[in-house]
DODOMI-839597 format. One record per residue (C-alpha): residue number from 1; residue in one letter; chain; x, z, y. Coordinates in Angstrom, 1 decimal. Layout:
REM DODOMI-839597
+-----+------+-------+--------+--------+--------+
!  nr ! rest ! kette !     xx !     zz !     yy !
+-----+------+-------+--------+--------+--------+
! NUM !    A !     A !      X !      Z !      Y !
...
+-----+------+-------+--------+--------+--------+
REM end
This chain:
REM DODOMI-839597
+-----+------+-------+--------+--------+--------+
!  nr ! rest ! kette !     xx !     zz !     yy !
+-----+------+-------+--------+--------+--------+
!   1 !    X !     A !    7.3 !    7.9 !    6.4 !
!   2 !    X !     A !    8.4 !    6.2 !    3.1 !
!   3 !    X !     A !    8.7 !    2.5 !    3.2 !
!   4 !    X !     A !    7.5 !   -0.5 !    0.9 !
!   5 !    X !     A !    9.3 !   -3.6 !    0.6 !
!   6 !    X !     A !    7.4 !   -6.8 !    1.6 !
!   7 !    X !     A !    7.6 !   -9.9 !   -0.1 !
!   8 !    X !     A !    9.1 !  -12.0 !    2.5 !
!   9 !    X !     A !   12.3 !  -10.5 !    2.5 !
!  10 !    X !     A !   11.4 !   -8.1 !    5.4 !
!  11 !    X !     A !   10.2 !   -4.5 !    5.6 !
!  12 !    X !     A !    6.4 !   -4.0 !    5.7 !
!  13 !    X !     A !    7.1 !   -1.9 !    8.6 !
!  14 !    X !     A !    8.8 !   -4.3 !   10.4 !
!  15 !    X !     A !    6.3 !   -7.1 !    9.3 !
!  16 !    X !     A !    3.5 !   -4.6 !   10.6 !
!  17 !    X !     A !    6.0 !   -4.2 !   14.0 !
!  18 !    X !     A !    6.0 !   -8.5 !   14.4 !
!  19 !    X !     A !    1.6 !   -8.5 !   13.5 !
!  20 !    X !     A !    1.5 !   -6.0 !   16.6 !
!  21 !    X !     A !    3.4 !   -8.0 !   19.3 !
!  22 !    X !     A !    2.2 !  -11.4 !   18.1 !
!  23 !    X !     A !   -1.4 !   -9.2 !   18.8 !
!  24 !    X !     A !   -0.2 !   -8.3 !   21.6 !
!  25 !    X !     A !   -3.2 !   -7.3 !   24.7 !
!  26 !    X !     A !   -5.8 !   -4.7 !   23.4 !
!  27 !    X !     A !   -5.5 !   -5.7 !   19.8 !
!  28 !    X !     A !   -2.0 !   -4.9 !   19.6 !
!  29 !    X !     A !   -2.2 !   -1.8 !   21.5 !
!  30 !    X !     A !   -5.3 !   -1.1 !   19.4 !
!  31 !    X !     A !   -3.6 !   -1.6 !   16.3 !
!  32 !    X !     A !   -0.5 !    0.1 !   17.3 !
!  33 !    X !     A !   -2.3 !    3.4 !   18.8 !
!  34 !    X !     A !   -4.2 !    3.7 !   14.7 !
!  35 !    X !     A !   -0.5 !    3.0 !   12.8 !
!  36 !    X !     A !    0.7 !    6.1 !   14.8 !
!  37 !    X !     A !   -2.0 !    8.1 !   13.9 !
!  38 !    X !     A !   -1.6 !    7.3 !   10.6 !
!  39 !    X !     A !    1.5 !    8.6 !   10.7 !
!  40 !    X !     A !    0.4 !   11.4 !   12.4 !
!  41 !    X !     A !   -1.8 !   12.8 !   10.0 !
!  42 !    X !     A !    0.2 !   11.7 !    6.9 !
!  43 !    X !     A !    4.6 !   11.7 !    7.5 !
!  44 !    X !     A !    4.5 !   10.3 !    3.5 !
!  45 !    X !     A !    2.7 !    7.4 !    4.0 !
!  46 !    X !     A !    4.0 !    3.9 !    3.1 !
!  47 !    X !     A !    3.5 !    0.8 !    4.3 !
!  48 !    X !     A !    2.7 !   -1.9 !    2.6 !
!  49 !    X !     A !    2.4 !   -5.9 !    3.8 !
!  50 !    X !     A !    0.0 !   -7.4 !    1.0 !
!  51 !    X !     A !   -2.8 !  -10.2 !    0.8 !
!  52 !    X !     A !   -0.3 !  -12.6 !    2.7 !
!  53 !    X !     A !   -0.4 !  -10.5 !    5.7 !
!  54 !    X !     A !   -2.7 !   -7.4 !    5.8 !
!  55 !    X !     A !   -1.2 !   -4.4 !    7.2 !
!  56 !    X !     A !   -1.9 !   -1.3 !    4.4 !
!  57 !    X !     A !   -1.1 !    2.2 !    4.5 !
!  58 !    X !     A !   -1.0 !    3.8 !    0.9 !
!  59 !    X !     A !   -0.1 !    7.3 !   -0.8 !
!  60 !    X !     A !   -0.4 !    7.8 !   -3.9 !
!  61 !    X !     A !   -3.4 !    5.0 !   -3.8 !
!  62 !    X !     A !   -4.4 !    2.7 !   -0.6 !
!  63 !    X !     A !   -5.5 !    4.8 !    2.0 !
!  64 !    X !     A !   -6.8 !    1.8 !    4.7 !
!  65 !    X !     A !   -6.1 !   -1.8 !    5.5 !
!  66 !    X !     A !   -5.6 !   -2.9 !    9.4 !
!  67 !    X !     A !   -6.9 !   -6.4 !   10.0 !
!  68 !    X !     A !   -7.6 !   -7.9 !   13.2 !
!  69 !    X !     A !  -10.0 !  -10.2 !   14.3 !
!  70 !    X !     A !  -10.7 !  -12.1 !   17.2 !
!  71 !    X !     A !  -13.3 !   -9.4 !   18.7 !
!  72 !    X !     A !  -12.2 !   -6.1 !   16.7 !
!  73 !    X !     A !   -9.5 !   -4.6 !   15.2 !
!  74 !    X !     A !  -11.2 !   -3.3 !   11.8 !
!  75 !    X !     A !   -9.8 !    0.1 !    9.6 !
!  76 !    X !     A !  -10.7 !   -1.1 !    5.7 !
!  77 !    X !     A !  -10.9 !    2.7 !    3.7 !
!  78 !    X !     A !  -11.2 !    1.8 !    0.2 !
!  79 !    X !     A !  -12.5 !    5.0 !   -1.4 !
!  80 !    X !     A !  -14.4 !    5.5 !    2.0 !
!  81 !    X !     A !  -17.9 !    5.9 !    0.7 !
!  82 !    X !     A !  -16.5 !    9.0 !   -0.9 !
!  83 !    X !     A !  -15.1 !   10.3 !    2.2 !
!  84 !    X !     A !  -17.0 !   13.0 !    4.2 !
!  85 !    X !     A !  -17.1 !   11.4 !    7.8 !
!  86 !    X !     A !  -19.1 !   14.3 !   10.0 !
!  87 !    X !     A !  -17.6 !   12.5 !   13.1 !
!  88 !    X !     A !  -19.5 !    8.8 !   12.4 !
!  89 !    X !     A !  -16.4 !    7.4 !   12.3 !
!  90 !    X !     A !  -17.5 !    4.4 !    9.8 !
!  91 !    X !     A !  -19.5 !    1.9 !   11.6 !
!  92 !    X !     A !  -19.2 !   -1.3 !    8.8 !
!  93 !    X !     A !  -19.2 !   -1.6 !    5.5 !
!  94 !    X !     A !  -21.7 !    0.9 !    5.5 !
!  95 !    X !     A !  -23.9 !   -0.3 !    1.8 !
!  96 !    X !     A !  -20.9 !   -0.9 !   -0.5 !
!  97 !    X !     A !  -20.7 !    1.6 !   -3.3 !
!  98 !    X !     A !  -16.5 !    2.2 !   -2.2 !
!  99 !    X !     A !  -15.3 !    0.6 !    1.3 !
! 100 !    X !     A !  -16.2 !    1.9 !    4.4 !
! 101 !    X !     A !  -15.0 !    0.7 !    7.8 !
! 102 !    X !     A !  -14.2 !    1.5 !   11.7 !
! 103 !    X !     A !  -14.9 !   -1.6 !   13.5 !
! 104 !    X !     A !  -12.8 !   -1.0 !   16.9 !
! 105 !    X !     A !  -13.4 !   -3.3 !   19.9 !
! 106 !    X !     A !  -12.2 !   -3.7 !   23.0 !
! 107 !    X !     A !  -12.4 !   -0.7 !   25.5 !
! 108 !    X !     A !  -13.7 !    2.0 !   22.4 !
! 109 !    X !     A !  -12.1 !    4.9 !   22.0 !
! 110 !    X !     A !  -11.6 !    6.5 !   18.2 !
! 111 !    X !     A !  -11.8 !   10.0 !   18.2 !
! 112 !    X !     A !   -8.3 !   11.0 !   17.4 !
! 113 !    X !     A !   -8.7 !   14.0 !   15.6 !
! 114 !    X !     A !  -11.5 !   13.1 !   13.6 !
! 115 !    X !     A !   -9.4 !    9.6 !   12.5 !
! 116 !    X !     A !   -6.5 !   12.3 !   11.5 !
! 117 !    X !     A !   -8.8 !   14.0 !    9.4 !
! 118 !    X !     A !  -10.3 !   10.9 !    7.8 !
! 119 !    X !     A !   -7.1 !   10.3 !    6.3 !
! 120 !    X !     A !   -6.2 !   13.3 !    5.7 !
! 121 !    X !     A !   -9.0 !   13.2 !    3.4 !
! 122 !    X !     A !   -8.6 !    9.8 !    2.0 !
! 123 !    X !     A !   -4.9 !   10.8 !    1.1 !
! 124 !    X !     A !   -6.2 !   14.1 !   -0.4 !
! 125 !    X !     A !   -8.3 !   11.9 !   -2.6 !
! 126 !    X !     A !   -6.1 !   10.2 !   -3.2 !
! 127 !    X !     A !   -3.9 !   13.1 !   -4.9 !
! 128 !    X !     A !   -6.9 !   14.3 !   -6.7 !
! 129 !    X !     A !   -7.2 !   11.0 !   -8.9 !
! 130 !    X !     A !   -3.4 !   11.1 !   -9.4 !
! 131 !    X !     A !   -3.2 !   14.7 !  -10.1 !
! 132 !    X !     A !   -5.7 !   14.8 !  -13.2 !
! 133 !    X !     A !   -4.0 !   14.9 !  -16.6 !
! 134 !    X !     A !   -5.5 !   12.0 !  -18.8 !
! 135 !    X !     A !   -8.0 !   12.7 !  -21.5 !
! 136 !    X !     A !   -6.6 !   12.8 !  -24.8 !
! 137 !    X !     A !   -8.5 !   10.8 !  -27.7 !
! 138 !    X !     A !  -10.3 !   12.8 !  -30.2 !
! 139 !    X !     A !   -9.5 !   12.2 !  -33.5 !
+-----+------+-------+--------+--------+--------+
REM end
């Protein structure tokens, strides 16, 4: 896993380590249990610490945001409404034209290898835009 630098002086990994303890209870462990999966399904991702203190997993683009909430710990997708999701993973943010959402509350379970997938996918996506050559101007 590749690393960002935060603002603060800190690591965005270890910035996203301090937003998980100060969780702590369900959220934490919540929180925690999606970064490793992350991981998991993407070794190259980086983490990022942006919009004065959103967790955000990126390659080559942002993959998802993790913010928590009192009642839910919510998965942001940016490019999500482009995403195939045959699991029903997304349960918010379902009538933007781009974002798409998990919504994760206490005592649900994400299915794991369906979540891998999902960012599999996003990260593919991802690559796609990165990869395409840019058009060239006609003269």
């Amino acid at each position: 896993m590749k690393k960002s630098e935060a603002n603060q002086g800190q690591p965005a990994s270890e910035l996203i380590s301090n937003r998980i303890a100060e969780l702590g209870g369900w959220r934490g462990e919540t929180l925690s249990k999606m970064r490793q999966l992350i991981q998991a399904a993407d070794p190259d991702v980086v983490e990022e610490w942006k919009w004065m203190g959103t967790p955000v997993w990126s390659h080559h683009g942002i993959i998802c945001t993790g913010e928590s909430y009192k009642d839910k710990i919510k998965l942001t997708f940016l490019k999500g409404a482009s995403l195939k999701d045959p699991a029903g993973l997304f349960n918010a943010s379902l009538d933007g034209n781009a974002r798409r959402a998990i919504d994760i509350h206490e005592g649900e379970e994400v299915d794991e290898s369906a979540f891998k997938a999902l960012i599999r996918a996003a990260v593919a996506l991802n690559s796609a835009g990165k990869a395409k050559p840019a058009k060239k101007a006609k003269s």
